[in-house]
C-alpha positions in Angstrom: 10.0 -15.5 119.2 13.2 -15.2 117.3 16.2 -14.6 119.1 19.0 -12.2 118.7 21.7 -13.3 116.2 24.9 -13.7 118.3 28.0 -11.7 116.4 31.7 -10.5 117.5 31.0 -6.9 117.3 28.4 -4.7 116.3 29.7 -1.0 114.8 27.3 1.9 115.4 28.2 5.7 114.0 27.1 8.9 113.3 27.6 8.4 109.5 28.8 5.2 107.1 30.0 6.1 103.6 30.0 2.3 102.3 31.5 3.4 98.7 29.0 0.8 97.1 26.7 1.8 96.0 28.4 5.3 94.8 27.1 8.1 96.3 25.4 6.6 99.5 25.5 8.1 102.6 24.0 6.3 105.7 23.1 8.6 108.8 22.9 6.4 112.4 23.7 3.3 111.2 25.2 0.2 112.1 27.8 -2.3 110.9 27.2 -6.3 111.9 30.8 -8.4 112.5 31.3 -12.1 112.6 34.4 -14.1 111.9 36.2 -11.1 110.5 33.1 -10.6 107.8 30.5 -7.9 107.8 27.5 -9.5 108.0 25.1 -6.3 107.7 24.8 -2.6 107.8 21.4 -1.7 109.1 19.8 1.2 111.0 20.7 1.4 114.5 17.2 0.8 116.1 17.0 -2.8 113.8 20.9 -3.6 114.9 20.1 -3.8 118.7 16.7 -5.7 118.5 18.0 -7.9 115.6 22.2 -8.7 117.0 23.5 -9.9 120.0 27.5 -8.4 120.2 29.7 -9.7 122.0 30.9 -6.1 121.8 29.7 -3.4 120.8 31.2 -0.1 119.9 29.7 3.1 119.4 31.1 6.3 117.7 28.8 9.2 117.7 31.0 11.9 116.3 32.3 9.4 113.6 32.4 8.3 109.9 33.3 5.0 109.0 34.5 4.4 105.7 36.3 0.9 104.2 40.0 1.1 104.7 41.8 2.6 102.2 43.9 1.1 99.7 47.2 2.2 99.3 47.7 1.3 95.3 51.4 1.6 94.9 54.4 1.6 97.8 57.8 0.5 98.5 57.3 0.3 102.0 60.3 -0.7 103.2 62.0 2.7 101.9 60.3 4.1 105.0 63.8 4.1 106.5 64.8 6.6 103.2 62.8 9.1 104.3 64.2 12.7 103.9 67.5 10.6 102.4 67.8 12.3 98.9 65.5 15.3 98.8 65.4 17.3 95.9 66.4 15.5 93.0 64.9 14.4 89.4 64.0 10.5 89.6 66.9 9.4 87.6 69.8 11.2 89.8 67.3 10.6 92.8 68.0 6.8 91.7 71.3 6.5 90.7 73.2 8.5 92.6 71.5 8.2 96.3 69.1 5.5 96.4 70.6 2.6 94.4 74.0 2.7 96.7 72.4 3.3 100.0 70.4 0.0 98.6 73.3 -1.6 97.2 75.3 -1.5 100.9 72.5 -1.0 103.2 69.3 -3.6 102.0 68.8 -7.3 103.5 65.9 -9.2 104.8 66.6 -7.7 108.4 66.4 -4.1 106.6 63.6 -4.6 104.6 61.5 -6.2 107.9 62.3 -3.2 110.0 61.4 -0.9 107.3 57.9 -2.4 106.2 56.9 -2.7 110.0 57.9 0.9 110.1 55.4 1.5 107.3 52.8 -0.8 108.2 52.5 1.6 111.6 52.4 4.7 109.6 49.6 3.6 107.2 47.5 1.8 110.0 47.3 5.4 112.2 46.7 6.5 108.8 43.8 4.2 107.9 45.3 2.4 105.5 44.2 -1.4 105.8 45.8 -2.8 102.5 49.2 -2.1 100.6 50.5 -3.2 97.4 54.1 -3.3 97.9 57.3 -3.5 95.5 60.6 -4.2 97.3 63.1 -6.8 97.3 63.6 -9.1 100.2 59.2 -9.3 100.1 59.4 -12.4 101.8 60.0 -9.8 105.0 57.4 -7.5 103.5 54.5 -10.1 104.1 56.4 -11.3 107.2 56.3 -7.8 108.4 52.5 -7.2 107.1 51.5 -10.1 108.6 52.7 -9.1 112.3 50.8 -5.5 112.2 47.9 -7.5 110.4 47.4 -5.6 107.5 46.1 -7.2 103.8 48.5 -6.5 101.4 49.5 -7.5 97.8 53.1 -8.5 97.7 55.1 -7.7 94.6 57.2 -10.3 93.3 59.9 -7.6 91.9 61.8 -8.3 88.9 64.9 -6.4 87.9 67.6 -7.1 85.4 70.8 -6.4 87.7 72.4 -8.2 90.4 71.0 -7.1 94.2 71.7 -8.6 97.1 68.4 -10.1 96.8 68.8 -12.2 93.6 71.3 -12.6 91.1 69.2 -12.5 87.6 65.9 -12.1 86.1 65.3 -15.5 86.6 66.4 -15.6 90.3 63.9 -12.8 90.9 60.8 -15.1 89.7 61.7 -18.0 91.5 61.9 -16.5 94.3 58.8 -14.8 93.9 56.7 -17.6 93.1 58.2 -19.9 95.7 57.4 -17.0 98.1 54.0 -16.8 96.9 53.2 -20.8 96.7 54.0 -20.4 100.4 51.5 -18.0 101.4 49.1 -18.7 98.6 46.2 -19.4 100.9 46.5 -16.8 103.5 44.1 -14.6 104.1 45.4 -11.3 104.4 47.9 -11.9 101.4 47.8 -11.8 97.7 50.6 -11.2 95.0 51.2 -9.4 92.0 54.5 -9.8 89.6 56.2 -6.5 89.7 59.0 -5.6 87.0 60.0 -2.8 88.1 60.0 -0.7 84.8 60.6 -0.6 81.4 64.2 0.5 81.1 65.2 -2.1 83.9 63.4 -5.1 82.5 64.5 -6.6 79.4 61.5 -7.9 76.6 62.8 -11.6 77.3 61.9 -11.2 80.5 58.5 -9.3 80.3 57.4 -12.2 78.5 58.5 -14.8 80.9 55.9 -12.6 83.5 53.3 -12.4 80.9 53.4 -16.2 80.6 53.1 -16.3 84.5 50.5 -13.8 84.8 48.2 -15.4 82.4 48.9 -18.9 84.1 48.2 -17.8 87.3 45.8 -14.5 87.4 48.3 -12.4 88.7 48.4 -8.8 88.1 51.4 -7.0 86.8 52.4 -3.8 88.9 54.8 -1.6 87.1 55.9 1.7 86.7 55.4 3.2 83.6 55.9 6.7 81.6 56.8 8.2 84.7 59.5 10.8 83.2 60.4 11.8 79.6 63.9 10.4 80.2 62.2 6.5 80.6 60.4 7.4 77.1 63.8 8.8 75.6 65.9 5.9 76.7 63.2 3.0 75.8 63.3 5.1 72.3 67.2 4.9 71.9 67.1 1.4 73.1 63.9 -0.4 71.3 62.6 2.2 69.1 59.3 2.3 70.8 57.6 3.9 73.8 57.4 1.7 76.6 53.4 1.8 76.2 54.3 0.7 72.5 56.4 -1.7 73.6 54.0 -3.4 76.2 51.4 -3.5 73.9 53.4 -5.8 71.4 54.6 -8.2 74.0 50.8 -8.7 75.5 51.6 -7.0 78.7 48.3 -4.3 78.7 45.1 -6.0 79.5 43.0 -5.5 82.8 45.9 -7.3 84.8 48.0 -4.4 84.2 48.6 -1.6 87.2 50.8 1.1 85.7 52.1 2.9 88.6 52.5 7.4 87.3 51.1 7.2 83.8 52.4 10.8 83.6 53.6 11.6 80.5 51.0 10.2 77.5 49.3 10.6 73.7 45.9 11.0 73.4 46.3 7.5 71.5 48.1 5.9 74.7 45.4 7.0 76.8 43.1 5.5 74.3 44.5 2.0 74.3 44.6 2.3 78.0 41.0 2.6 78.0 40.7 -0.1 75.4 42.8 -2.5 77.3 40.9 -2.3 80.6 44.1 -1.4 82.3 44.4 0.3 85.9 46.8 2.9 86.8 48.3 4.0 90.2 48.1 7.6 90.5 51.1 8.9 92.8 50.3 12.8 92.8 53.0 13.8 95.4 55.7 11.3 94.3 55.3 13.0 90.8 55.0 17.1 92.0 58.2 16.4 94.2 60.3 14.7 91.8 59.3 17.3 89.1 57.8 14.0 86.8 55.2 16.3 86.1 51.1 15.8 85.7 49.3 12.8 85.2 46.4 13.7 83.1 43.9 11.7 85.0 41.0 13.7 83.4 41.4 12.4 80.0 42.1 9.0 81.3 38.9 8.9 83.3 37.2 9.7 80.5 38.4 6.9 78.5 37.2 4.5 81.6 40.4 3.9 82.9 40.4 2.1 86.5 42.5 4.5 88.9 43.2 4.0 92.1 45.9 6.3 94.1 49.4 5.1 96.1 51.6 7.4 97.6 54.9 5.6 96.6 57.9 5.1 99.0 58.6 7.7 102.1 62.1 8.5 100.1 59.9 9.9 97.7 56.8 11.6 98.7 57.6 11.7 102.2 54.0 10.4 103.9 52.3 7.4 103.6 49.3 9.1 103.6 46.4 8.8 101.5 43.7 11.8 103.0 46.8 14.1 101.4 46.8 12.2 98.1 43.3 11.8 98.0 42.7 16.0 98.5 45.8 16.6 95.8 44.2 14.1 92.9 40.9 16.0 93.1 42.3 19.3 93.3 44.9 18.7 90.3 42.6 17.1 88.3 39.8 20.3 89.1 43.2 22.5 87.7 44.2 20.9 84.6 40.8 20.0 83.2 39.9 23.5 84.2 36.6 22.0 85.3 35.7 22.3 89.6 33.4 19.7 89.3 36.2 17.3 87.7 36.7 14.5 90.3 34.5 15.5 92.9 34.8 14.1 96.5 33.2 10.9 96.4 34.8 9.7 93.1 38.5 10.4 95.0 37.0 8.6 97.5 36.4 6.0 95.7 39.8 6.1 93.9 41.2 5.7 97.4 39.5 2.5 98.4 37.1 0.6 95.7 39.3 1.3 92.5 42.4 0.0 94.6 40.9 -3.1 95.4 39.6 -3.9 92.2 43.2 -3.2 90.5 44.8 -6.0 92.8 42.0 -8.4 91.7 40.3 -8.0 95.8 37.0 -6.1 94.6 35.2 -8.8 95.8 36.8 -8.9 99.6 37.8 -5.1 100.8 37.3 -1.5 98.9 33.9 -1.4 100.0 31.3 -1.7 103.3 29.5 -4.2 101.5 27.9 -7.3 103.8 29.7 -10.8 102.6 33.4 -8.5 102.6 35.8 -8.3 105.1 35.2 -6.0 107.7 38.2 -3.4 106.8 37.6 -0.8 108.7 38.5 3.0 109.1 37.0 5.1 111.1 37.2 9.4 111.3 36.7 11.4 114.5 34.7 14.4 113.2 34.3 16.1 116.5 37.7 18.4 116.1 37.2 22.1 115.9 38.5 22.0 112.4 36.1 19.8 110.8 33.1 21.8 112.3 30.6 22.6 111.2 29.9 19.3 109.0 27.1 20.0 105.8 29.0 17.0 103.9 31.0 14.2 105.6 32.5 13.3 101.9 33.6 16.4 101.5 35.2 16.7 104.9 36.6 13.4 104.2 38.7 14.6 101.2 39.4 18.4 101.7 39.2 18.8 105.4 40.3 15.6 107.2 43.7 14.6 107.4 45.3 11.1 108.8 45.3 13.0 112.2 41.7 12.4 112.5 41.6 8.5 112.1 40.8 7.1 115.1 39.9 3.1 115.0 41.1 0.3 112.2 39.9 -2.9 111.8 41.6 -5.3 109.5 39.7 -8.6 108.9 37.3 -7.3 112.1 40.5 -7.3 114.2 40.6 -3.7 115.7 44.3 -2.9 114.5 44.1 1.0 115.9 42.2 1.8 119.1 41.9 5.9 119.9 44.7 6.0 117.9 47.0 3.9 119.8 48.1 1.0 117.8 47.1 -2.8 119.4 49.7 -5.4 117.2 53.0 -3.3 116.8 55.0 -1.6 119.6 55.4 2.1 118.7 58.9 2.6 120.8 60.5 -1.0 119.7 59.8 0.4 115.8 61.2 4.1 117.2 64.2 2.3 118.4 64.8 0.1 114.9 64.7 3.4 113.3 67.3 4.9 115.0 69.8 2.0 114.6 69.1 2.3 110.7 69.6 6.3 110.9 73.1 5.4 112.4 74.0 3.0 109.8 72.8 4.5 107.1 73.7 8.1 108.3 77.1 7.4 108.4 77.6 6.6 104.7 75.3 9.7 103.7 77.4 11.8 105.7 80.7 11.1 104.1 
């Protein structure tokens, strides 16, 4: 007689949307946990005669779906929110972000801030972030205490901040930072210049060298406005796509965060290059950057995954709104309703992500042999009834309001909504004391 398999926790819902394979939609299933790892999905009736749980959990009025991946984020800026409304990027930048930064950013700032997030995207369903900030050492300190996986970006700038003095300050703090934590679990790395008209070419080759030594992608933002094209045009007599190209930079390490303004040849060599791109559809309606044609660039077989970019700029972390604007968008300037359809923004949300930060092969997907990151949706509101087509739900009806559980790593982060690893009215309190600090020179 065999016996039952002894496990940590065995999952049981109405409905499972794995992601992989696309398109599959599992009705009263189960999901298998052990040592953070799911070890099957199987129909209920098989789970309870095959696993013995050491809890078990069942949502009947639920979908569970991998955790989403939040592809691009500065998520300490979380304490920005609502700072500088209503401003184009570059006077959004120079004139209110940069000196509130310049006075206001340190480790203690930055931790704060990314814990802030961390709680935000968790109640959110959000399980991994990849992050661009200075001070990341506090990032993946701060990621690390809510429990989340995220991809820390080794930012590289070519000004003074009070986080490093030059470009080559930047990377060796980076790297140190990353030789650190090289082995942890829950954190990987990515070498982040921040953009084109902020890194010099000396430098982008100095990351290039690193990338290709160590497998690292390269998270930047790129053709975001027509002023970053103009000015890398006065300054190199290229576009910055141009310009990447000749120094090596585009290849399938490459995550180009807005990709908004581009030629038909750009999205091209995109294609060619096996590059990804971050697709920030609030950050670029509210900053007026303008439309990311993500129709053409799926069609060349471009990798896109979606981030929301910093609070300061959107102003959610929130990735069931971002996921419902790329489809729609996309449905309105290809002219095409059936132009990203429901499960392919679903997809973009989790799968793509993960496969852009090089961790395809550990989260993105319900998969058995990945880590079991988790999200799970309460379908049983008035406003999601009556259900024909939980993906659908998912991406036009459903809203971060409906998440109920997260499990990171098979550690339940969010419980009935109520978060388990970070005290909601400690980060309630931090925010205030920044709001008074930083409210005082906004106010002037």
């Amino acid at each position: 007689m065999t016996h039952p398999i002894k496990i940590d926790t065995l999952l049981t819902a109405r409905w499972i949307i794995p992601v992989e394979p696309a398109g599959m939609l599992l009705h009263d299933h189960a999901i298998a946990i052990d040592q953070g790892v799911i070890q099957a999905i199987l129909p209920n009736a098989e789970a309870q005669s095959r696993f013995a749980p050491c809890e078990r959990i069942v949502l009947d009025n639920h979908v569970l779906i991998p955790g989403l991946v939040n592809l691009h984020t500065h998520a300490a800026m979380s304490l920005m929110r609502g700072l500088a409304d209503d401003l184009p990027l570059m006077e959004w930048l120079n004139q209110r972000i940069w000196p509130v930064e310049a006075q206001h950013v340190n480790a203690d700032f930055v931790l704060n801030g990314t814990r802030l997030a961390c709680a935000e995207m968790l109640k959110g369903g959000i399980t991994c972030f990849n992050d661009m900030y200075f001070f990341p050492e506090a990032s993946a300190q701060a990621a690390l205490t809510a429990g989340m996986r995220a991809a820390i970006g080794m930012i590289v700038i070519n000004f003074r901040t009070t986080y490093a003095s030059d470009a080559d300050d930047y990377l060796a703090k980076g790297l140190a930072l990353r030789d650190g934590y090289r082995h942890h679990p829950l954190l990987s790395f990515c070498l982040a210049p921040h953009a084109p008209y902020s890194v010099t070419d000396k430098t982008f080759i100095s990351i290039l060298t690193y990338a290709e030594q160590l497998d690292l992608p390269v998270h930047i933002h790129l053709h975001e406005t027509d002023d970053e094209i103009k000015r890398n045009m006065e300054t190199t007599g290229l576009r910055p796509i141009e310009r990447l190209y000749k120094l090596g930079l585009l290849g399938p390490n490459l995550i180009a965060v807005h990709m908004v303004h581009l030629t038909n040849e750009e999205i091209q060599l995109m294609g060619q290059q096996n590059c990804s791109v971050a697709h920030c559809p609030s950050s670029n309606l509210k900053l007026a950057s303008g439309f990311a044609p993500i129709a053409a660039l799926l069609n060349r077989g471009v990798n896109i995954g979606i981030g929301t970019d910093s609070a300061a700029s959107n102003n959610r972390l929130d990735m069931f709104e971002e996921m419902r604007l790329a489809a729609l968008l996309a449905k309105a300037q290809s002219g095409r309703a059936d132009m990203l359809p429901a499960h392919q923004a679903l997809q973009m949300a989790t799968i793509n992500g993960a496969k852009a930060l090089g961790l395809g092969d550990i989260t993105g997907s319900l998969v058995a042999g990945k880590a079991a990151d988790i999200t799970a949706v309460d379908f049983s509101s008035l406003e999601l009834s009556p259900c024909y087509d939980p993906v659908s739900h998912l991406v036009y009806a459903a809203g971060r309001n409906h998440v109920s559980h997260v499990w990171v790593n098979g550690k339940m982060l969010l419980n009935n909504g109520k978060l388990t690893t970070l005290d909601e009215h400690e980060l309630l309190h931090r925010a205030a004391y920044w709001r008074e600090r930083i409210g005082v020179m906004h106010e002037r």
